[in-house]
Every structure is written in C-alpha cells, then in structure tokens.
N, C-alpha and C positions, 0 to 999 in steps of 0.2 A: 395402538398401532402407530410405526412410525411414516412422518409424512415423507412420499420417494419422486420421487423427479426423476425422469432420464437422463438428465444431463448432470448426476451427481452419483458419483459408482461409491460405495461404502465395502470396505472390507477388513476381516480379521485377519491380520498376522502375528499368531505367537499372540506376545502381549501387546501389539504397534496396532490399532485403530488406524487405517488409511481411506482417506477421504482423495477422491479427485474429478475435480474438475471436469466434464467431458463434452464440452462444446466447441472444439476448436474453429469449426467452420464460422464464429463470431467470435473468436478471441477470448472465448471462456465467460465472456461478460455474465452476469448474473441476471436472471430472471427474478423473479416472484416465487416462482415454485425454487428456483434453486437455494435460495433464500431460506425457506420453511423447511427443505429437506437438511439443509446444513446443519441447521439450528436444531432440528431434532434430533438428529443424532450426535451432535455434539453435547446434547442434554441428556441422552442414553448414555454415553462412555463415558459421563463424567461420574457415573451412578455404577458403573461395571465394572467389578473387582477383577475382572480377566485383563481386563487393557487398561495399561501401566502410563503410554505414552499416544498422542494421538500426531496423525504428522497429516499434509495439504500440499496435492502438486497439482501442474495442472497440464489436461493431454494435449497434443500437437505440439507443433515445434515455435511458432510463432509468438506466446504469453502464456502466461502465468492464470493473466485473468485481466481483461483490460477495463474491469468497472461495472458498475451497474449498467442495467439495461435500458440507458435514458431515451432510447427510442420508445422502447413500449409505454416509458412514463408518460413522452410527449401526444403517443399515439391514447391515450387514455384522457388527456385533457381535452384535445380535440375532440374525441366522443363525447365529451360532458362527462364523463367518470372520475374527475380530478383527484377523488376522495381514492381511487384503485392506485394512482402514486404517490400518494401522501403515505398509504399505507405500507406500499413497497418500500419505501427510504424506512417509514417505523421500525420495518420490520427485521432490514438490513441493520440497523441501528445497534437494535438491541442484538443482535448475532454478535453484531463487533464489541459488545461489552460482554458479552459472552465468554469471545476469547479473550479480552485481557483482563478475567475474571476468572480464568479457566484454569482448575485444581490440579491440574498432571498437566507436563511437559507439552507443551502444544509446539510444533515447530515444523515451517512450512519451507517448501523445495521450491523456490522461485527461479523462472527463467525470463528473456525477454519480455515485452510489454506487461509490465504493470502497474498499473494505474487506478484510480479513484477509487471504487471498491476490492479492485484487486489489494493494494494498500492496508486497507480495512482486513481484510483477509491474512495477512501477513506481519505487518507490523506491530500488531498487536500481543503478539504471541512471543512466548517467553525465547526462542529459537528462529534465527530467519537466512537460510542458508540460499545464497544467490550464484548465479552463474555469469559467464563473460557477455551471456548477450542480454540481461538486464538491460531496461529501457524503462526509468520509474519516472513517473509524474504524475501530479496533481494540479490536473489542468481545466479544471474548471472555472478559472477567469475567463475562459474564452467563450466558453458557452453562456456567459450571464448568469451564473453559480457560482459558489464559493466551494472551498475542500471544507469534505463534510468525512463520514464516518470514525470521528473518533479524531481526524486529521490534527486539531484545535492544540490536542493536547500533544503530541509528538511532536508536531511541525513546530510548537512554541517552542520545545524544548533542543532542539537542536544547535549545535554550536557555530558559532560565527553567522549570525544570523541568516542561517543556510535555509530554515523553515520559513521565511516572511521571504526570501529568495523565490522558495520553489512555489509557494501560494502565491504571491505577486506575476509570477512570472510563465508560471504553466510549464515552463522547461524542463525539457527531459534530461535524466544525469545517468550515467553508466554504471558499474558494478564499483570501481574504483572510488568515487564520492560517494556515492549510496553506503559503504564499507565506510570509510572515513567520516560521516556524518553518523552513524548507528541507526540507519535507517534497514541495514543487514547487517548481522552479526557472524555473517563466515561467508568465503569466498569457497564455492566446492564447485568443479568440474559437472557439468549436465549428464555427462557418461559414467559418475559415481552417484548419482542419485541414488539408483537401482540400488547398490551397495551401503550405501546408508542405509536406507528403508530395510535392507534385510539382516543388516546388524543393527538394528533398530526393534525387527522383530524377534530377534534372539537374547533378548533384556540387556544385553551388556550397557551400561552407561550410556547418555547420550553424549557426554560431552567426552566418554571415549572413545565414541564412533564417527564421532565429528572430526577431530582432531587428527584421526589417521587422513584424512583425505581433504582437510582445510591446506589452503596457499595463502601467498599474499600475493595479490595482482598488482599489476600497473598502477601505478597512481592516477588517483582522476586528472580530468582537463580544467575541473577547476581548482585545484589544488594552488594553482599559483596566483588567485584570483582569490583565496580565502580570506586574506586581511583586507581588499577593497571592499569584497561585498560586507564584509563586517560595520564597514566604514559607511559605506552608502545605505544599505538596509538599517542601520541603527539610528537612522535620521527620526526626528518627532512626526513624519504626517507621509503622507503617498506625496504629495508636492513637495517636499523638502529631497524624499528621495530622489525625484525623478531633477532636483536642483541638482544635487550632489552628484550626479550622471552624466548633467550636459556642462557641467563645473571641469569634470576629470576630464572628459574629451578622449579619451584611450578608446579603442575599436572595441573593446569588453563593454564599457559601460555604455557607448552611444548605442552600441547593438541591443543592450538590455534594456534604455530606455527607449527605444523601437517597441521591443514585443510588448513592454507595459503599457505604451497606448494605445497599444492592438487591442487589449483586454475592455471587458466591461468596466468603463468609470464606478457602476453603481458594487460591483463585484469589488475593484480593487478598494472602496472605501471599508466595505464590509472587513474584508479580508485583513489588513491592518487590524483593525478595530479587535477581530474575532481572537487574531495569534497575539497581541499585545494584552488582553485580558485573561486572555488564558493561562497564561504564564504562572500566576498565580493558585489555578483554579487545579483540582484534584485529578 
C-alpha cells in the first residue's frame, strides 16, 4: 500500500502521472510524511506501464515549494528526537536521487519561491518549466546550513561561477538567470501550465508540448554581472573572494560582499569546500 499524506494529491491523466504539491498555506514546504508519500509513488510510476511521463506543480499562487520543513527539524531537536531530522533530510535525500534517477520523463511546473528542497524537487528532473514569478534560492548560509539535496552536484556545475554565487550568497535570482544558468530549462506562462499537463496527458511528445507554449524572457539582472562574478567567485578560498569584492568597489560587488558576512562563517567554509570537490564527483 502506498504511503498518502494530505498535503500530496496524486493523479492519473491519460498516460501523465501528476503529482502536486498541496500546502500552500506554508509555501508547499515538505514535511516528513510528504517526503514518503512522494517517494512512494514515484516508486509506483516508475514500475506502471500506464504512465509514460510523470510531471510536479505546486498549489497556490505564492511557490512551487519553499524547502524542507526545517521548522519541524528544529522543533524535533529541541524535543530530544534529533534522530526524527536526521531522518527527514535521509529521506528527502534519497527522493531526490530518485528523481535524477528517474526512468520516464519526470518534469516539473515551477512558479514563484523555490527554494532548498523545492530545488531538490525540480532540478533534478530531466524537464524544468518555470514562470515569471520564479524566486529560486539556496539560502541556507543563513540559517548555519549549507545547500544540501543534491545541490553539490548542479550548483558545481553551473557556468560562470554562478553555483558557488548562489551557495555563498543565499540570493535569490528570477526566471531570466535561473534560464540562463540551466537551473530551468523553458520559460512557460503559469496560465499554460493547465495546457501543458493536458497535452502532456494525451501522449504527444513532451518536448512537442513544450515548445508550443516555450518564450524567451527578459534577460536576468545579472546577466551583466556574469564575467565579474566569474572573476570573483573563481578566487582559491572565501577570503580571497570576499578580497576580490572590496578590490572591485563597484555597488554589485560591495553589496555581495555585505550579504556574504551576513552568512554563517562556519557555513560559507563548508560550502566552498563542498561545490569545489564536487566538481569532480558523479
């Protein structure tokens, strides 16, 4: 029997497996139970000869999914239960190697905030169709965490040193750089989601149902900032970086080495550490 959560609606369309999100009144963040129900049934469709493609949105207007539930983690160490979020992160863990392990078409319908596990959720998947009010980040320097789910291997691979950017930094970027770094792979209108998902459910290709209703947006706000931060994040150490910041003097880079001493010192060592070995790593 599969594990069900309320806060995780599963349904068949055609041959389209749709999964969503239904938390909005916390921003979709993921629980523990949402966690186990995801992963089950994403362990069902990958076994079900009826459903071809499986897609992930997520309800209300606000995000996508703004991350794990690191309140409940925090509220579980304070109990003495520390072992109840250790297991939570496990378990999300493994969901996210899941999806970028996942045999059919997995591809998620992202909007506004998304963040930490939201990411997890998304990125990973062969398909990642975002809208104008994306709001992506991976900001857990702030909270004395690093980017975790999977983060190590995308964030390293990103161009112009745009991954050791957005982990150093916590900063949010819009649909525009989110597109341009390949952290989304199409720009689609939130008002043609519906219309994807249901020429989605009628087998036609996905990358022919995409394509009718793909744009190209505005270019990002850091688009004109992509050869400096290449310049300053490609520095050897977190002090060399934050050298080559108060070196440039330009209101981009004092501002950026502002937010980076706002962060956890012990955070941004890791985090360095984490995206520069990764690079290598599978």
């Amino acid at each position: 029997m599969l594990v069900t959560d309320p806060h995780i609606k599963s349904q068949k369309r055609g041959c389209l497996g749709l999964l969503t999100l239904d938390r909005p009144q916390a921003l979709n963040a993921l629980t523990h139970g949402m966690i186990l129900a995801l992963a089950g049934q994403l362990q069902a469709w990958a076994v079900d000869d009826a459903i071809k493609i499986v897609a992930i949105r997520g309800a209300g207007e606000k995000a996508f999914c703004a991350g794990g539930d690191i309140r409940a983690v925090q509220q579980a160490v304070i109990a003495g239960r520390s072992a109840d979020g250790a297991q939570l992160l496990r378990d999300e863990y493994r969901m996210n190697a899941l999806i970028g392990a996942y045999p059919k078409p997995y591809i998620a319908l992202v909007h506004g905030i998304t963040m930490g596990g939201g990411a997890g959720l998304s990125v990973h998947g062969r398909v990642r169709l975002a809208d104008e009010t994306l709001s992506f980040a991976m900001p857990e320097t702030a909270i004395g965490f690093i980017p975790d789910v999977g983060s190590s291997y995308f964030l390293s691979r990103l161009p112009d040193q745009m991954g050791m950017y957005l982990g150093l930094t916590g900063n949010r970027i819009g649909l525009g750089d989110a597109l341009e770094a390949g952290l989304v792979t199409h720009a689609v209108r939130k008002d043609d989601f519906d219309s994807v998902i249901d020429g989605l459910s009628r087998g036609a290709p996905p990358e022919k149902v995409i394509e009718s209703f793909a744009y190209k947006p505005a270019p990002g706000k850091l688009r004109e900032h992509r050869r400096s931060i290449a310049t300053f994040f490609g520095a050897a150490s977190v002090e060399a970086i934050l050298e080559r910041l108060d070196q440039d003097g330009s209101d981009f880079a004092l501002a950026t080495a502002q937010v980076i001493r706002m962060r956890s010192p012990t955070s941004l060592k890791l985090v360095f550490r984490q995206l520069r070995e990764a690079r290598v790593l599978d």
